[in-house]
C-alpha positions as CSV (number, residue, x, y, z in Angstrom):
1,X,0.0,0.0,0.0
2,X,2.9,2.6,1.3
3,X,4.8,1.8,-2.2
4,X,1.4,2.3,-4.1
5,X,0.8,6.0,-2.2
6,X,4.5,6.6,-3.3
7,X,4.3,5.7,-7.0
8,X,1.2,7.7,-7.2
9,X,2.4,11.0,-5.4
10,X,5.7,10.9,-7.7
11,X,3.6,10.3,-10.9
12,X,1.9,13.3,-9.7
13,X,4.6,15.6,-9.1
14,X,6.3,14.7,-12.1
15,X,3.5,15.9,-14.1
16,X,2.9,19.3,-12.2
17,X,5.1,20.8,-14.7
18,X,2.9,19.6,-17.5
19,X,0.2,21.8,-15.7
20,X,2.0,25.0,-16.1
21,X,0.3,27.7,-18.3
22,X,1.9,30.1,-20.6
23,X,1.7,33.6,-20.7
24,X,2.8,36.2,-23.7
25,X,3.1,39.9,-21.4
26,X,3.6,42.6,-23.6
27,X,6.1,45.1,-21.2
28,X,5.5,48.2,-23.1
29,X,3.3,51.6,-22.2
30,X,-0.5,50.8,-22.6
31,X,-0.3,52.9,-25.5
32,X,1.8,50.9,-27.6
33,X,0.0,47.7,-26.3
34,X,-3.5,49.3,-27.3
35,X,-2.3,50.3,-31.3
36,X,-0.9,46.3,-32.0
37,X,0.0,43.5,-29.7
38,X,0.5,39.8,-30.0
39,X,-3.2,37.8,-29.7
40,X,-3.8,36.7,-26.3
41,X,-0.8,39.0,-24.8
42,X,-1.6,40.6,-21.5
43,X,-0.4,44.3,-21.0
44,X,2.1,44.4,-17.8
45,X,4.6,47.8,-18.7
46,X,8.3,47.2,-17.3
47,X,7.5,49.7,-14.9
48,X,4.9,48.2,-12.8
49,X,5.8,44.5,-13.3
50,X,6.9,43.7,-9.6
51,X,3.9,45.2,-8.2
52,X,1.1,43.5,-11.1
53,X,2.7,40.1,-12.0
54,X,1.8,38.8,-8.9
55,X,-2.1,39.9,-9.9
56,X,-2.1,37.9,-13.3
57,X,0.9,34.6,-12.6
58,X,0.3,32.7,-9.6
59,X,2.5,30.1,-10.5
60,X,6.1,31.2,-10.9
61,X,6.8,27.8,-12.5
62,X,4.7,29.1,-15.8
63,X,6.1,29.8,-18.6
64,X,6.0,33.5,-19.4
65,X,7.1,35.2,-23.0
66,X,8.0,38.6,-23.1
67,X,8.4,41.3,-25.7
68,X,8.5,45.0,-26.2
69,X,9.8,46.6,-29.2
70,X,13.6,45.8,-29.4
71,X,14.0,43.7,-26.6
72,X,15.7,45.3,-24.2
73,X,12.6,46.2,-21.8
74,X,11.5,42.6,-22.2
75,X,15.3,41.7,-21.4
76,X,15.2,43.9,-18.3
77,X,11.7,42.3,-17.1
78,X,13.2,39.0,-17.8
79,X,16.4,39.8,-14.9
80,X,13.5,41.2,-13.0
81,X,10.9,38.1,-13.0
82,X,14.2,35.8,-12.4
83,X,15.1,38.0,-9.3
84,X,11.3,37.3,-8.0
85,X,11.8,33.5,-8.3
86,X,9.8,32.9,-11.6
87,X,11.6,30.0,-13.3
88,X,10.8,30.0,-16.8
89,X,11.2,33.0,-18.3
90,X,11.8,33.8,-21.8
91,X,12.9,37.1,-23.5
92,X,11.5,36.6,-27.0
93,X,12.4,40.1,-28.4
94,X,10.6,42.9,-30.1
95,X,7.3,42.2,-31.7
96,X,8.0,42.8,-34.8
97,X,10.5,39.4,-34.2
98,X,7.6,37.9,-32.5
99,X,5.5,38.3,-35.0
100,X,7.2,36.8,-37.9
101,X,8.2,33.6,-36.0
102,X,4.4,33.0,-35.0
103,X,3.0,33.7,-38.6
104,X,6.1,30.8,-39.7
105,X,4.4,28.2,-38.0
């Protein structure tokens, strides 16, 4: 029975990560967000990340995208998500970049 519980909890942890969402945040100004943005992409600007992540990613085991348009905000709010313990974190560049690679698939 013990061995049982103990296969089951491991299955179960080891598929945790398979529950993880993904998130596309857009880092710029509202603005900029409002006049084109990548479908689905929530609006979090650089400078209130720390304070509104929090609101929209529960889980800092998601997987979150950024971009902005060159890709140094969304590099900056990459460092910053990583300093806040989110673990998966991807810096995908300026949206123009973005753009192109999801219209390729």
């Amino acid at each position: 029975m013990f061995r049982t519980c103990l296969v089951a909890i491991t299955l179960l942890l080891g598929s945790a990560s398979a529950l993880a969402a993904e998130y596309w945040i857009d880092v710029r100004i509202p603005e900029q967000y409002q006049t084109e943005h990548i479908d689905g992409a929530i609006n979090i600007p650089l400078k209130q990340l720390k304070e509104d992540v929090g609101h929209q990613v529960k889980n800092k085991d998601d997987t979150l995208h950024l971009y902005c348009n060159s890709g140094r905000q969304s590099g900056i709010a990459k460092q910053v998500l990583l300093d806040m313990g989110y673990t998966n974190v991807l810096n995908e560049g300026g949206i123009d970049r973005v753009k192109e690679r999801l219209n390729a698939k």
